[in-house]
C-alpha positions, 0 to 999 in steps of 0.5 A, a space after each residue: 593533491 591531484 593524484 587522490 582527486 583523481 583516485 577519488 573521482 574514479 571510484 565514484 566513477 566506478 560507483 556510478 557505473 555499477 549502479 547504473 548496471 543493477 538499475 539497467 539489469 533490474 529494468 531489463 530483465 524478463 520475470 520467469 513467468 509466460 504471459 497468461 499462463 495461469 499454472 506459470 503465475 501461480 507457481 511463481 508466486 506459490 514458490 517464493 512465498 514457500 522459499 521465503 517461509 523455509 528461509 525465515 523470512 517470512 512469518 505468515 502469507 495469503 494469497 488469491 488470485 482471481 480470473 475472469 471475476 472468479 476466484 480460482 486459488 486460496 493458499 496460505 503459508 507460515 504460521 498464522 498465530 503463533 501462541 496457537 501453532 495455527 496455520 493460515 486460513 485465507 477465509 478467516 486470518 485478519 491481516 491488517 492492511 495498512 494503507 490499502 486501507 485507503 483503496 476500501 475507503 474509497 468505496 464508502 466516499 464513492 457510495 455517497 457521491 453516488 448517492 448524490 450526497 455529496 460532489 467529487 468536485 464539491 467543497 467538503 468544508 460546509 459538510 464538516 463541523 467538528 473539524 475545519 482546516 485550522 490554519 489553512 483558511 487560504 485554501 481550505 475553502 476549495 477542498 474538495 472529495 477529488 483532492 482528498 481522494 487522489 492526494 492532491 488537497 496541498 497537505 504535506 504530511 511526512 509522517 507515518 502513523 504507528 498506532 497506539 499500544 494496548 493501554 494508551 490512549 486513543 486520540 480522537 480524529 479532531 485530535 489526530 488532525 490537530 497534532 498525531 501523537 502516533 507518529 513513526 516516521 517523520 515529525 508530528 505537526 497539524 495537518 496544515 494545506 499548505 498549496 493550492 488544492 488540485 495542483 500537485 500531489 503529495 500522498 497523505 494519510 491526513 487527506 483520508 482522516 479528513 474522509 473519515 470525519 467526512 463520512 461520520 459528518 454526512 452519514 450521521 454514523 461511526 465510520 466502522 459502523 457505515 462501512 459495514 453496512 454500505 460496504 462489507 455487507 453488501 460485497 459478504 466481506 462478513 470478516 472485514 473490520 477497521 476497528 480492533 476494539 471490536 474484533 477484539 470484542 467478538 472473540 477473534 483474537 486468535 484470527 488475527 496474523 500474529 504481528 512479526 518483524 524481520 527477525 519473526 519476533 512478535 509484537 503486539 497489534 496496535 490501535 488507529 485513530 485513523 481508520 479510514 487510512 491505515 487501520 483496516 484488518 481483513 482475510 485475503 477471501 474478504 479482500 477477493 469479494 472486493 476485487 471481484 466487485 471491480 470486474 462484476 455487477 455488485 451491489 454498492 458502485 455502479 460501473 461508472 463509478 467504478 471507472 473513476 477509480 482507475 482513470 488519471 486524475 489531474 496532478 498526478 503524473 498518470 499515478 492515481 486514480 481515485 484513492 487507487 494507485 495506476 500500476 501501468 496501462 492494461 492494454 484495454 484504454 486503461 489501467 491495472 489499479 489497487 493499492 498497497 501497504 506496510 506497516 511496522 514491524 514488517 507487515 505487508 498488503 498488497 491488492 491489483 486487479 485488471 477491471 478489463 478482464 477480471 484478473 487480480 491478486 490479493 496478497 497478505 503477509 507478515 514478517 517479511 518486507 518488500 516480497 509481496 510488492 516485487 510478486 505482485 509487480 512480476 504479477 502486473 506484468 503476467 497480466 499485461 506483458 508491461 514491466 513495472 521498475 520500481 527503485 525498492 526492487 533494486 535495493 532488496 535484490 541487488 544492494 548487497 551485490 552492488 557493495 561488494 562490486 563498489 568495493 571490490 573495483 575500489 580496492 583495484 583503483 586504489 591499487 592501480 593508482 597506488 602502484 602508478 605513483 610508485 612507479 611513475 
């Protein structure tokens, strides 16, 4: 009995060791790009996105990088839309943002507390009528646009919006917050505030429907109508839209990136009740006009406003902002900050600016997972010289790697002891 347990313990040994090895490669290895260096980024980030798209594992992608508050490279790679053969048009292809979503609604909350309209640490509950926190009566009263902003309003979400399929019914937001029937991952169940609001941080989609309703509430408008007239307008986001009926309605079906999965088959685009987080479709020229904004004066947030949202909020650990994700200090006294996204099949958005110094990325793709997210790391540290770990990177580059080696030293442990006891 103690000669398996022994062979059982070194292979998991050995396991252990392996991965510590990939994990230690990953954190420790320099990106091949020279801090600062414009040509070496944009190469970098050029040749992947060209290598993925000759080996099929890319349908679509758009790329800007912007310096200094100016744009200085538009590229577009793969096949835009696939009935018509037609290739990426950075000013006009709409990818959908997933998530990143959430990053763009926050210009919109942030425009009425600027508008002194409501407080970032003001209760949101008596600005809400047709909705109010069924079953949260403990904590409801205490929510405020700070916790929904950084994920910290006690929701535990563990669910995933899919959208609704051309045909199906679309909840409203009072019925998507009392049971989502769109859920992908996870099981659906109300948004229920379970913790004490300010405390701990558990990312929710909910918190950013509750933000919707929030905006629809105080501004008297459809949530798609106020943030094309606080937000797209002003920033000449002209192509930006969280609404697929109405894309679809002004004739821009061909605009849309052809929804591909790993495998770049085709699926059709999908319709969300919840807009504020997850449903936002825009080109990555529109997206550029925002991160532009962060950097420059513009016409919607004033720059202290724009300061709140790269500055640590309570509860995060250092990893949010204010509806922005913290990528690492920008060598300033602040952060490089933005916002990722991925939905189903295989559709990614990712978007990081540096408001030190103007410089960002916006990064749009389909048909390919995880890539985006792994450019704009070695991005982040282009900017900064400081290298983001992020375990994902692990596992898309090393996984298989890590297998063969686990298995490999297993078979020799296996062997060795084997021919121990055989010859003791």
């Amino acid at each position: 009995m103690r000669k398996p347990a022994i062979t059982t313990a070194c292979i998991f040994l050995w396991a252990a060791l392996v991965i510590a090895f990939f994990i230690s490669w990953e954190i420790l290895k320099k990106p091949p790009v020279v801090k600062g260096d414009l040509v070496s980024i944009e190469n970098y980030v050029v040749h992947r996105l060209k290598n993925a798209q000759a080996d099929k594992k890319l349908g679509s992608a758009a790329l800007v990088l912007v310096q200094n508050g100016r744009i200085i490279t538009e590229q577009g790679f793969g096949v835009a839309h696939f009935e018509t053969n037609t290739p990426v048009n950075t000013e006009e292809t709409l990818y959908l943002l997933s998530s990143l979503s959430k990053a763009v609604t926050a210009w919109g909350i942030m425009k009425l507390v600027q508008e002194k309209k409501i407080g970032l640490d003001e209760p949101v509950l008596p600005f809400l009528t047709r909705w109010q926190f069924p079953g949260s009566e403990n904590y409801r009263q205490r929510v405020t646009v700070r916790h929904l902003l950084n994920h910290t309003a006690g929701f535990e979400d563990n669910y995933g919006h899919g959208g609704f399929l051309p045909g199906e019914e679309l909840q409203t937001i009072e019925e998507s917050l009392t049971f989502p029937k769109d859920v992908n991952m996870g099981q659906p169940h109300a948004a229920l505030i379970v913790r004490e609001p300010g405390t701990v941080m558990s990312y929710s989609s909910a918190g950013y429907a509750v933000l919707q309703l929030l905006i629809e509430e105080i501004s008297g408008q459809a949530f798609n109508d106020y943030m094309q007239e606080k937000v797209f307008l002003p920033l000449k986001m002209t192509k930006s839209c969280y609404s697929l009926d109405s894309i679809l309605a002004q004739g821009r079906k061909h605009h849309l990136a052809s929804n591909y999965d790993l495998n770049l088959k085709t699926y059709p685009h999908r319709r969300y009740t919840n807009m504020a987080g997850v449903s936002l479709r825009s080109t990555a020229h529109d997206l550029a006009q925002l991160l532009r904004a962060y950097y420059n004066t513009n016409a919607v947030l004033t720059k202290e406003s724009i300061k709140e949202f790269g500055t640590p909020q309570p509860g995060t650990s250092l990893t949010w902002g204010l509806g922005h994700t913290l990528y690492g200090e920008n060598n300033s006294g602040g952060y490089v900050f933005g916002h990722g996204g991925g939905a189903f099949p295989a559709s990614g958005a990712e978007m990081r600016v540096n408001p030190a110094t103007g410089n960002g990325i916006v990064l749009l793709a389909s048909g390919t997972q995880g890539l985006i997210t792994e450019i704009s790391d070695v991005w982040t540290y282009w900017e900064t010289g400081n290298k983001s770990f992020d375990i994902r990177n692990v596992v898309n580059n090393w996984l298989t790697h890590a297998i063969i080696a686990i298995i490999f030293g297993a078979l020799v442990i296996v062997s060795l002891r084997n021919r121990k006891m055989v010859n003791p």
